[in-house]
C-alpha positions as CSV (number, residue, x, y, z in Angstrom):
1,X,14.3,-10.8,38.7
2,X,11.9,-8.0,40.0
3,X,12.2,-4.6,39.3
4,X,12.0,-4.3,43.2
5,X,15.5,-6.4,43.4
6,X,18.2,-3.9,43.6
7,X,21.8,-5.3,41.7
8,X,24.5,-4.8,43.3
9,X,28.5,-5.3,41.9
10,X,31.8,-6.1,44.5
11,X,35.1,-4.9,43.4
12,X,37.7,-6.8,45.8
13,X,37.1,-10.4,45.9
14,X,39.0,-10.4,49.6
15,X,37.5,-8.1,51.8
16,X,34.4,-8.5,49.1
17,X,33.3,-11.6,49.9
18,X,32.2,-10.6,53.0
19,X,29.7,-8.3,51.4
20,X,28.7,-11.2,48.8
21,X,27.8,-13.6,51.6
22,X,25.9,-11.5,53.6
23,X,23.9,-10.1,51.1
24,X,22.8,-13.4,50.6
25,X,20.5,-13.6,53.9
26,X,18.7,-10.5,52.7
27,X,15.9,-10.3,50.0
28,X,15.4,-7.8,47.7
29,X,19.1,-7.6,46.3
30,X,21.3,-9.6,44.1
31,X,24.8,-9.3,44.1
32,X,25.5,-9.6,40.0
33,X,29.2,-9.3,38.9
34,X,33.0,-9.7,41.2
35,X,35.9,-7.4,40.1
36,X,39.0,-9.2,41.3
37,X,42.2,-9.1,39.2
38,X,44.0,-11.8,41.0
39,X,43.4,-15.1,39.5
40,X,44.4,-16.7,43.0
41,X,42.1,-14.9,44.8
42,X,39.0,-16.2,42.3
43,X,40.3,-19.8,42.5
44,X,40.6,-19.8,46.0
45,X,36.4,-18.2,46.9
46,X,35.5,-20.9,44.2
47,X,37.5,-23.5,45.3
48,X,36.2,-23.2,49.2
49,X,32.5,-22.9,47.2
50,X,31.9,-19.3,48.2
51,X,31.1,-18.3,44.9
52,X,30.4,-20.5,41.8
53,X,30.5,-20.3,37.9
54,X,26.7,-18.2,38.0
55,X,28.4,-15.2,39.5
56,X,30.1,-12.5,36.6
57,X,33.6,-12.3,37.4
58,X,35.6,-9.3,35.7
59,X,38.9,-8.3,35.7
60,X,38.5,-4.7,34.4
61,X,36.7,-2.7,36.0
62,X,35.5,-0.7,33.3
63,X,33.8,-3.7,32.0
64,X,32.7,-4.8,35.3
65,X,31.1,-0.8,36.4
66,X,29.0,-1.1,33.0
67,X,27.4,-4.7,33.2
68,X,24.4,-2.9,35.0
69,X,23.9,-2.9,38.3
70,X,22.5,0.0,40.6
71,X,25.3,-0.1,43.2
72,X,28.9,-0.8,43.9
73,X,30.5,-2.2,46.9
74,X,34.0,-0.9,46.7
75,X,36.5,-3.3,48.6
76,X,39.6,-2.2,46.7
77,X,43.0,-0.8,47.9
78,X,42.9,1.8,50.7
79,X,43.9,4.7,49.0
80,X,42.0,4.2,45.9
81,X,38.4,4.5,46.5
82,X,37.6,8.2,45.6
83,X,39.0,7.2,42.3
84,X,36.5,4.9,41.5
85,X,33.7,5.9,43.6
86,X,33.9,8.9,41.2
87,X,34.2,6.2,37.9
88,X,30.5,4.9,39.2
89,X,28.9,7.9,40.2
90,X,28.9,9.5,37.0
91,X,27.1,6.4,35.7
92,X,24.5,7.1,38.3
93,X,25.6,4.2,40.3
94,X,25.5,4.2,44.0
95,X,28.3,3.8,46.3
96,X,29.7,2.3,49.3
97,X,33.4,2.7,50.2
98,X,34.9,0.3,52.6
99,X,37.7,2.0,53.7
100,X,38.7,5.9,53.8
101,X,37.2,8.0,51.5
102,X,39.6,10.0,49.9
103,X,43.5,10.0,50.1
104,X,43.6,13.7,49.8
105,X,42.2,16.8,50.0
106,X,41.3,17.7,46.6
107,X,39.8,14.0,46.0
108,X,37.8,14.7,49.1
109,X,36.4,17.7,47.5
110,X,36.0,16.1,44.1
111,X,34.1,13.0,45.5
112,X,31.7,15.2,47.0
113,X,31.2,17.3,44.1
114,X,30.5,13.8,42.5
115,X,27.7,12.6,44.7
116,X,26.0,16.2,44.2
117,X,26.1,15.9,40.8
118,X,24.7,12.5,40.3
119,X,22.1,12.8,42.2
120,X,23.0,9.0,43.7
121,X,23.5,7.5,47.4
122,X,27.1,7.1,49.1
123,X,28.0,5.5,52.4
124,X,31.1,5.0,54.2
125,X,31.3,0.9,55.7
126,X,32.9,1.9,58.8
127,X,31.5,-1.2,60.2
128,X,33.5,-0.9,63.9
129,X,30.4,1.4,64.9
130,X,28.1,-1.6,64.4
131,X,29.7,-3.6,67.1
132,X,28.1,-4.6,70.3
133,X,30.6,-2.8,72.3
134,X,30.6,0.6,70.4
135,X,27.0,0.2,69.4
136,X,26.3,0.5,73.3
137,X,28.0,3.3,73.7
138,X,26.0,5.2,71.2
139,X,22.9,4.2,72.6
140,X,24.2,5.4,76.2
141,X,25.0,8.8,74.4
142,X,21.9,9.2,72.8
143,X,20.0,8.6,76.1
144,X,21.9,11.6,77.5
145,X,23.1,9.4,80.5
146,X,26.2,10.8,81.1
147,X,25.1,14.2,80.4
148,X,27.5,16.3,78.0
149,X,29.9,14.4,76.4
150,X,33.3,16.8,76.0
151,X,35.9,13.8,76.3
152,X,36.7,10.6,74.1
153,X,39.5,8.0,73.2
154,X,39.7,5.2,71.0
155,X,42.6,2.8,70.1
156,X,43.1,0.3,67.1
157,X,46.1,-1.9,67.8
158,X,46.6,-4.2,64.8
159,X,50.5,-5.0,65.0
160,X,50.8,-7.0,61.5
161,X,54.3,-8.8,61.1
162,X,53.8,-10.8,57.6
163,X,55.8,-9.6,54.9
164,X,54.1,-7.7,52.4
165,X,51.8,-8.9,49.5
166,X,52.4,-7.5,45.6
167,X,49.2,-5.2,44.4
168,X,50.5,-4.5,41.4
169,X,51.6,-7.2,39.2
170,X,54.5,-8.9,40.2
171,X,56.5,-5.6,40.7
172,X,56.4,-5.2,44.7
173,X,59.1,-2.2,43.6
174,X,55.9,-0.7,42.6
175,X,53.9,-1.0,45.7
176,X,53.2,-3.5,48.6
177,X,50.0,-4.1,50.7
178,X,48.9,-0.6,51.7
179,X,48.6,-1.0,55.2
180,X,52.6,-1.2,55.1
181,X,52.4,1.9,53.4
182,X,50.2,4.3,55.1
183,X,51.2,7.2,57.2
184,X,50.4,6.0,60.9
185,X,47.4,8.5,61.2
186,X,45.8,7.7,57.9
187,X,43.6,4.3,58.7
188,X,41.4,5.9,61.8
189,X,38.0,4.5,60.6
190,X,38.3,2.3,63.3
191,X,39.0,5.0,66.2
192,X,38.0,8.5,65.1
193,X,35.4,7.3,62.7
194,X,33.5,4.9,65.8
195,X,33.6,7.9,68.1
196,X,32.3,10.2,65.6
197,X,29.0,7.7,65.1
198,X,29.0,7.0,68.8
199,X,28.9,10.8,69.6
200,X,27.0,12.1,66.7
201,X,30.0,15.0,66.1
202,X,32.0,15.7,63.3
203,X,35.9,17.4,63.9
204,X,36.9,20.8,62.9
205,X,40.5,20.6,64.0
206,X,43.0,18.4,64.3
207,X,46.9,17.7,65.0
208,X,49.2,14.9,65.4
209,X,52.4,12.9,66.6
210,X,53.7,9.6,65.9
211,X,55.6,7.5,68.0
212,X,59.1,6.5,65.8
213,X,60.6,3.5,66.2
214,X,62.5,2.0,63.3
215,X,63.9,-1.4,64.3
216,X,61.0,-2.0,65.7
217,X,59.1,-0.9,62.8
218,X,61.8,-3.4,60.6
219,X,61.5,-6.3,63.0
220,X,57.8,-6.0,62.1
221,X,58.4,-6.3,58.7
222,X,56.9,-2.8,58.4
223,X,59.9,-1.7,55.8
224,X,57.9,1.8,54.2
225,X,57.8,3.7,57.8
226,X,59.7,4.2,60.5
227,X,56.7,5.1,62.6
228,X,54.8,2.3,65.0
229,X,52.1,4.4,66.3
230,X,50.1,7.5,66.3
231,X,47.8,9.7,68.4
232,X,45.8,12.1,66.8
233,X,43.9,15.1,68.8
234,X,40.8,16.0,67.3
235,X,38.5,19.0,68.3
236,X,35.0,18.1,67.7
237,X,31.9,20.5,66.8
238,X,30.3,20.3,70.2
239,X,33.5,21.8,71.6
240,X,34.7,17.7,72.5
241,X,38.0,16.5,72.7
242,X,39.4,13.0,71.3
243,X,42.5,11.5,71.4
244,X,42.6,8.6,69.0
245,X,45.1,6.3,67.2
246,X,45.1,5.2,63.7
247,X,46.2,1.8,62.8
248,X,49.4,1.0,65.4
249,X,51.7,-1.8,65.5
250,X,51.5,-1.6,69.1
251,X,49.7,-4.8,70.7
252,X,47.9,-6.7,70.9
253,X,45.3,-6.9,68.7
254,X,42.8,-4.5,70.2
255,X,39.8,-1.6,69.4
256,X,38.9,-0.1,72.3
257,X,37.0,2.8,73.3
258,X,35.8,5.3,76.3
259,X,33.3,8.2,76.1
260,X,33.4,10.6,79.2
261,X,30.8,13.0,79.9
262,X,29.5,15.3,83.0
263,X,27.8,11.9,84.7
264,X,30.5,9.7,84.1
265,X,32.8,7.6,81.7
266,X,31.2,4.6,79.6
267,X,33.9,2.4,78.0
268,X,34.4,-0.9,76.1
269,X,35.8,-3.9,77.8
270,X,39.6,-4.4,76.8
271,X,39.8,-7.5,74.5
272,X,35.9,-7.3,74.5
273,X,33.8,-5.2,72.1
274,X,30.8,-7.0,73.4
275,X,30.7,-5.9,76.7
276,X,30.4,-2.5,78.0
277,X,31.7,-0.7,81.6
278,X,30.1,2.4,83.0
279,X,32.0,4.7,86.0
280,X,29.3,7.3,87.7
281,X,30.2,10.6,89.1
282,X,29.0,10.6,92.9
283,X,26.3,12.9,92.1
284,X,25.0,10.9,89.4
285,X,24.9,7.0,90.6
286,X,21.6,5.5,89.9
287,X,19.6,4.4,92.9
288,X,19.0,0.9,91.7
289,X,23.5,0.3,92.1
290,X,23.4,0.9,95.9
291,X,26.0,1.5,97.2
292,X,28.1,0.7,93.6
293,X,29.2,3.2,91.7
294,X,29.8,1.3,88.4
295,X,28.1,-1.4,86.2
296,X,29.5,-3.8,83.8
297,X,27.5,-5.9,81.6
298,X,26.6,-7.3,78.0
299,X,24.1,-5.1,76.4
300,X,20.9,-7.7,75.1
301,X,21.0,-7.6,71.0
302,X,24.2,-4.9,71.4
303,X,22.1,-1.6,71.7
304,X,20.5,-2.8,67.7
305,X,17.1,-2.4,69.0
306,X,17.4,1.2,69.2
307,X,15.6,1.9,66.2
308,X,17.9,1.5,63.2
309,X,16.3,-1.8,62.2
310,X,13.1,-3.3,62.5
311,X,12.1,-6.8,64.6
312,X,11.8,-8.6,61.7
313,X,15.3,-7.1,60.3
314,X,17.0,-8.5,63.8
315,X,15.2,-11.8,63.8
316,X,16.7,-12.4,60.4
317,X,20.2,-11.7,61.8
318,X,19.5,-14.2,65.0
319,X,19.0,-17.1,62.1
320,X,21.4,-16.5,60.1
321,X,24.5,-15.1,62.1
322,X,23.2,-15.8,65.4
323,X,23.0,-19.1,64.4
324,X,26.7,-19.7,63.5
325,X,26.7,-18.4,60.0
326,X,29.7,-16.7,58.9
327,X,29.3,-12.5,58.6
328,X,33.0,-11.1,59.4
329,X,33.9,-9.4,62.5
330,X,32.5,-8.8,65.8
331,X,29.0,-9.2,66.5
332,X,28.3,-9.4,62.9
333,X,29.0,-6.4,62.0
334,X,29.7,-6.6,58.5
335,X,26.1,-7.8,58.3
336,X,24.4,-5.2,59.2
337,X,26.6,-2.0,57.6
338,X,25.4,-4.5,54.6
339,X,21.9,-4.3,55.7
340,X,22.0,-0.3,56.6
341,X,23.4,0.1,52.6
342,X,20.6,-1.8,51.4
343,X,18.3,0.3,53.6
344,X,19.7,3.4,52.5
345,X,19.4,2.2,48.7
346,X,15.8,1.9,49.6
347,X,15.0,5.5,51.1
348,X,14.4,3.6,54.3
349,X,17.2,5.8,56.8
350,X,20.3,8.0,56.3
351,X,23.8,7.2,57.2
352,X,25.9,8.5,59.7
353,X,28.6,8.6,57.2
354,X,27.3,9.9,54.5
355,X,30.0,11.7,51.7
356,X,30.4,14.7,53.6
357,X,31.0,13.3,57.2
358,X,33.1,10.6,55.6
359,X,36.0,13.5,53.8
360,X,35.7,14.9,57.1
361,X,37.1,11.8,58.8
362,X,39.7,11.5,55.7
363,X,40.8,14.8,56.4
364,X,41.2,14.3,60.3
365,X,43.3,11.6,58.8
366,X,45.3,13.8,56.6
367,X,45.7,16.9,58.0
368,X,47.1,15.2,61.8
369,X,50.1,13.8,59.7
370,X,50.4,17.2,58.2
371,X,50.4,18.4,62.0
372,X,52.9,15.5,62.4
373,X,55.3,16.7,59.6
374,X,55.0,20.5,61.4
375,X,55.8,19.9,64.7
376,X,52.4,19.4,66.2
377,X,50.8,22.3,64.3
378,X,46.6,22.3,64.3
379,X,44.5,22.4,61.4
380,X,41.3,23.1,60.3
381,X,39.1,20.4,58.6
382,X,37.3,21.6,55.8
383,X,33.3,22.5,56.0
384,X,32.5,19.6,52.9
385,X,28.7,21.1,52.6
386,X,30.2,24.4,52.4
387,X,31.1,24.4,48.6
388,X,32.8,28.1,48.4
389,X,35.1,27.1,51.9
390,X,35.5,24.0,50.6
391,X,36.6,24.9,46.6
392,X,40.0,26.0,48.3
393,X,41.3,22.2,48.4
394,X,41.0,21.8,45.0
395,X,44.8,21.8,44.5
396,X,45.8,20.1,47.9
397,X,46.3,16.9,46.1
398,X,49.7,16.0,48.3
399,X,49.8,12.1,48.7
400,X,52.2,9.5,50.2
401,X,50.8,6.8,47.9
402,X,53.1,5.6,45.4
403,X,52.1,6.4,41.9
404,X,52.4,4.3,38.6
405,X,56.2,5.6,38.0
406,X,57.0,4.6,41.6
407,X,57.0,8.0,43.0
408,X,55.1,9.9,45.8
409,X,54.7,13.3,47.0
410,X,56.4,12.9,50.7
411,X,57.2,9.6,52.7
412,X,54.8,8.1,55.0
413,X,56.8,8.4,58.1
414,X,57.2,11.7,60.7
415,X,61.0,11.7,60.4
416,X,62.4,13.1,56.6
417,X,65.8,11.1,57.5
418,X,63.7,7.9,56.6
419,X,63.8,7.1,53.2
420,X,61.3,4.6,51.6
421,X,62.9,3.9,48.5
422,X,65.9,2.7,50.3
423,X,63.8,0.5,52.4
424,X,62.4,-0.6,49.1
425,X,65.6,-1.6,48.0
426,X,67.1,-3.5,51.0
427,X,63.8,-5.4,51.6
428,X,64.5,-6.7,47.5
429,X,67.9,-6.9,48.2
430,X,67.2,-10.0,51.0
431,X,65.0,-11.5,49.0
């Protein structure tokens, strides 16, 4: 192997796989161990011939973090990447996280004292940025098109009825599948976190309600929360405004997501990330529309040939996943926030997200369902490149994840009549 190839370990085999299969379309990188505790989960990418006896499989992942490799792909549980982000780092291993960077404050400010210290690369995979649809609509920004941009909203609908899968052992007293878990404002990667790319902002306030709706919440199968859906209000540091949801229960399935600025709104297509809708103001309708005062079209190669990758980079997309290969999600996105981390390994760009603008869209996250537990009350998101503002959060360590004993600092839902561990118990009581 050359010393150009960079090695590269997965920890989840689930969501991993994705990463694992796409990096195979790309030279210069091997992908040399899997971390995946459940058995079932190794038969089963072995059994369908996604990964084979050649591959390293570990299930510690002490063992798996020191089997050498010069990067991690962290595809573990939502609430648990700072943890082991920080594990890797101080081996001088570079990370990228797949899902929220930190589940509190203090972790948020611990995981960036991490990166500075090691010296090493970390990226947040919030691949909803990379498709067509949103991808467009940071192109459109950029271009200055619609002028100023002050306004934005974003939706992630994911209602998700199946009963919960066991994380830990076979104890689901323990914990359950986090999504059941989370406080409604805590997964907005796919809302705030797309806006935030799309609009090159960061927020430095936020506040937060959630919609509560228990029986509907328990005909979901959603036992942990009473809460269905959230809207969070973000001010942004251009002196923007978002309203944005986190993961709702609402549906149907659905990301969507608008931009409005002093020349007009540019949107997604509902049920269509691909396609892209923009609404001029009078004064600013382009002579070639006539007497039209939108457009609505499919944006050639989704707004990629702006610059982040290179022909040759694109072409190897159109014959791999163009040509009916298997990436994960829309537009094959997953391929290229796999392609951007092995860019960034290489010194080649920067990430949007890197650790900084990542804890700031963790604590959006947070801090709106402290708003939520306050009646509505705003907060201000910490400056995470400002270590003496940001040294304060060093003892906000309040979480809503269970921990090993089964306990939790407050419950994930915005009414304190709710109780999660009696939920816990009925749900094992019809079982």
């Amino acid at each position: 192997m050359s010393r150009k190839t960079i090695r590269i370990g997965v920890f989840g085999g689930l969501r991993g796989y994705s990463y694992i299969r796409n990096f195979r379309y790309m030279k210069g990188v091997k992908v040399v161990a899997l971390c995946e505790k459940d058995q079932k989960v190794i038969d089963d990418l072995k059994a369908k011939g996604n990964i084979d006896d050649t591959l390293p499989v570990y299930s510690d992942f002490n063992e798996f973090i020191d089997c050498g490799m010069d990067a991690v792909v962290l595809c573990n549980y939502f609430n648990e990447h700072a943890k082991y982000a920080k594990i890797a780092l101080a081996k001088k291993i570079s990370v990228l996280s797949e899902t929220t960077a930190a589940p509190t404050l203090k972790e948020c400010v611990e995981l960036c004292q991490a990166v500075e210290k090691s010296h090493k690369k970390y990226m947040l995979g919030a691949n909803t940025s990379m498709m067509p649809g949103p991808m467009e609509l940071h192109r459109i920004a950029e271009s200055g098109e619609l002028g100023q941009i002050f306004y934005g909203e974003a939706e992630y609908l994911h209602p998700w009825a199946e009963r919960p899968a066991s994380v830990i052992g076979n104890d689901e007293s323990k914990y359950t599948h986090w999504r059941k878990h989370n406080p409604r404002t805590y997964y907005n990667m796919h809302s705030l976190g797309a806006l935030m790319e799309i609009t090159g902002t960061v927020p430095v306030k936020a506040s937060g309600k959630c919609v509560y709706a228990p029986k509907f919440c328990k005909e979901m199968n959603h036992p942990y929360t009473g809460d269905v859906h959230s809207i969070t209000v973000t001010e942004m540091d251009n002196g923007a405004v978002f309203t944005t949801t986190g993961c709702s229960s609402l549906g149907p399935h659905s990301k969507w997501f608008r931009i409005s600025g002093e020349n007009g709104n540019a949107e997604t297509l509902r049920f269509d990330e691909k396609g892209v809708r923009i609404d001029y103001m009078k004064y600013a309708i382009p002579e070639e529309l006539g007497e039209e005062t939108f457009k609505k079209y499919y944006p050639e190669n989704a707004g990629i040939t702006s610059g982040m990758f290179t022909e040759k980079e694109i072409k190897m997309f159109n014959d791999t996943v163009g040509q009916g290969k298997p990436s994960g999600h829309i537009g094959g996105c997953d391929f290229w926030i796999a392609l951007r981390f092995l860019k960034y390994l290489r010194g080649e760009l920067e990430p949007f997200f890197n650790v900084y603008r990542a804890c700031a869209l963790s604590a959006a996250a947070i801090l709106s369902f402290r708003s939520v537990q306050n009646g509505g009350k705003e907060y201000d998101i910490p400056d995470f490149t400002n270590k003496r503002t940001r040294r304060k959060y060093l003892k906000d360590d309040a979480s809503p994840f269970p921990k090993e004993d089964g306990s939790y600092d407050f419950e994930p839902c915005s009414h304190p009549e709710y109780n999660v561990f009696k939920a816990r118990e009925a749900e094992k009581a019809n079982k």
